[in-house]
C-alpha positions as CSV (number, residue, x, y, z in Angstrom):
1,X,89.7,66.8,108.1
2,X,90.9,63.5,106.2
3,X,93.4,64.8,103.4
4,X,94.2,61.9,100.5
5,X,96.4,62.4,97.4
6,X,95.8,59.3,94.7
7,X,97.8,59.3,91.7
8,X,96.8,57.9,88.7
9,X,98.9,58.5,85.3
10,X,96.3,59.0,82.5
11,X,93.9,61.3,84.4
12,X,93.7,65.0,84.9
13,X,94.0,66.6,88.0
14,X,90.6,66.8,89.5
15,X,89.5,67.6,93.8
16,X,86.6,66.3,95.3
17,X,85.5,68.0,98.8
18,X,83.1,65.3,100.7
19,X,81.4,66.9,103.5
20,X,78.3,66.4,105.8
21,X,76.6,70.2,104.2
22,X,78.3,72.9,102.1
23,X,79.2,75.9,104.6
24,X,80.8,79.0,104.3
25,X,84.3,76.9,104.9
26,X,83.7,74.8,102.4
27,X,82.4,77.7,100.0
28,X,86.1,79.2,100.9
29,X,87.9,76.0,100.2
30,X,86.6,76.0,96.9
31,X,87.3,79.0,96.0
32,X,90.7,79.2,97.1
33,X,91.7,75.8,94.9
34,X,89.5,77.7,92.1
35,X,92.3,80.3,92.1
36,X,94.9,78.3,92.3
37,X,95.4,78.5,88.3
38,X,94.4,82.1,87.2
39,X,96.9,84.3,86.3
40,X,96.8,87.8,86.0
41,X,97.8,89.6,82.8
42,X,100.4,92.3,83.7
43,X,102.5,94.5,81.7
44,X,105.5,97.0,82.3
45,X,105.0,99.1,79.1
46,X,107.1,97.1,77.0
47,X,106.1,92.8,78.0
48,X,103.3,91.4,79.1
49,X,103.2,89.0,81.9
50,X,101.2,86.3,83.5
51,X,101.2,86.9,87.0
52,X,100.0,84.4,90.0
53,X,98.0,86.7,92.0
54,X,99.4,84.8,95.1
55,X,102.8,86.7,93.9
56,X,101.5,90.3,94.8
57,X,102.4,91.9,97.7
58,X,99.5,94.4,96.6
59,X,97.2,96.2,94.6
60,X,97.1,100.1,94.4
61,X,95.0,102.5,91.7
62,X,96.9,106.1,90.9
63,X,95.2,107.9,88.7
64,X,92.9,105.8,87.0
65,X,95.5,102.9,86.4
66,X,96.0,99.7,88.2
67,X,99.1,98.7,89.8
68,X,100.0,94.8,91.1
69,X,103.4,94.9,93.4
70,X,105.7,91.9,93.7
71,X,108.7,91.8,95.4
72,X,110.9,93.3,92.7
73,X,108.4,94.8,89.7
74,X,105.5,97.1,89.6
75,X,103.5,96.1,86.8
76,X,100.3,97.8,85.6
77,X,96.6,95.4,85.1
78,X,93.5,96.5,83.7
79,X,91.4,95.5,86.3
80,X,89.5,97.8,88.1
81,X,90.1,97.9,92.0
82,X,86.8,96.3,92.8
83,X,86.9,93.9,90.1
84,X,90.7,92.4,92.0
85,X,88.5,92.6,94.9
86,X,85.8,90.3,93.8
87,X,88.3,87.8,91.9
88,X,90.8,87.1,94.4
89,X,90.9,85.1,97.9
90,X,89.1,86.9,100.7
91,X,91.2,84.6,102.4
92,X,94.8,85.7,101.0
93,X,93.2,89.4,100.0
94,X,91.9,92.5,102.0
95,X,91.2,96.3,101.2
96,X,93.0,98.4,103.4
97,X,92.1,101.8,102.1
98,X,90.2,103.4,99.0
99,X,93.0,103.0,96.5
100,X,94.9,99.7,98.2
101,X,94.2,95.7,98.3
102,X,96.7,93.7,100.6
103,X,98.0,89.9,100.0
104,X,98.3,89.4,103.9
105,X,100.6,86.0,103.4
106,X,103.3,89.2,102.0
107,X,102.9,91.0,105.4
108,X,106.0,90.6,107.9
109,X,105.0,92.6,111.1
110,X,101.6,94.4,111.5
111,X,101.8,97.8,114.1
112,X,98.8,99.4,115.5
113,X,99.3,103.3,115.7
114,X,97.6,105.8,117.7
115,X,94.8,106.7,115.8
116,X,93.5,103.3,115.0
117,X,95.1,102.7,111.7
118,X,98.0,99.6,111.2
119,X,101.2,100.1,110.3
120,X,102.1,96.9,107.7
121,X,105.6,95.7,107.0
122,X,106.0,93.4,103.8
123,X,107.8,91.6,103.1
124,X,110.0,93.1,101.1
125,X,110.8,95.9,103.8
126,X,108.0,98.6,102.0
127,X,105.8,100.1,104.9
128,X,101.4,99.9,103.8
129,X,99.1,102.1,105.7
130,X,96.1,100.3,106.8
131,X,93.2,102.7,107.6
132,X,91.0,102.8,110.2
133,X,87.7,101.8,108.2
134,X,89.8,99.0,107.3
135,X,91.8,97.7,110.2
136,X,88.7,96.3,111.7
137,X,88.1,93.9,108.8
138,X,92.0,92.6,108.9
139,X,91.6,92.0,112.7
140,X,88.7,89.9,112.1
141,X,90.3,87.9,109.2
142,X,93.7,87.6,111.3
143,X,91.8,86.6,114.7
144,X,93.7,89.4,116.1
């Protein structure tokens, strides 16, 4: 992979991927630069935020409602679950259970328990439950 950076003052920012055939890593690549400037509206009952998705350590529905996590707030989106799930990364995002979707660059240690769920450590020291219907999937995206 040949990576170039040109600079030129009076143009907006604009990447180009070359390549031999469009593939599912290319597909990815785009998607993830795609991303790279969508925000997420966020509140906390009183202000509304734009959040970088890339900020969350996760996603969680109780009761209807929509939690995003970062590393100090919880802040509450109207997205559905699912919609999160078809928006952001596969690459930086995974379901881990019905109500749960994991940024897995937040994750700090991953432990596999006795019954076939993971154990995830964030980064900010708050302990996930990954179930077993999931776990399979995060293995596959971590090569693990």
């Amino acid at each position: 992979m040949n990576i170039r950076i040109i600079e030129s003052i009076n143009e907006l920012l604009e990447v180009i991927i070359k390549c031999p055939k469009t593939n599912e890593t290319v597909l990815k690549l785009k998607e993830h630069i795609e991303m790279f400037d969508d925000k997420l509206r966020a509140s906390d009952g009183e202000k509304i935020f734009l959040i970088d998705p890339l900020e969350a350590l996760y996603f969680e529905s109780v009761d209807n409602r929509t939690f995003l996590y970062t590393e100090n707030n919880v802040l509450e989106v109207r997205h559905r679950l699912y919609e999160l799930e078809e928006t952001l990364s596969r690459k930086d995002f995974i379901r881990i259970s019905k109500s749960q979707i994991l940024n897995i660059n937040k994750i700090k240690s991953l432990k596999p328990e006795l019954n076939r769920s993971i154990t995830a450590t964030m980064i900010n020291g708050e302990i996930l439950c990954i179930s077993r219907r999931y776990a399979q999937a995060l293995k596959t995206l971590l090569r693990i």
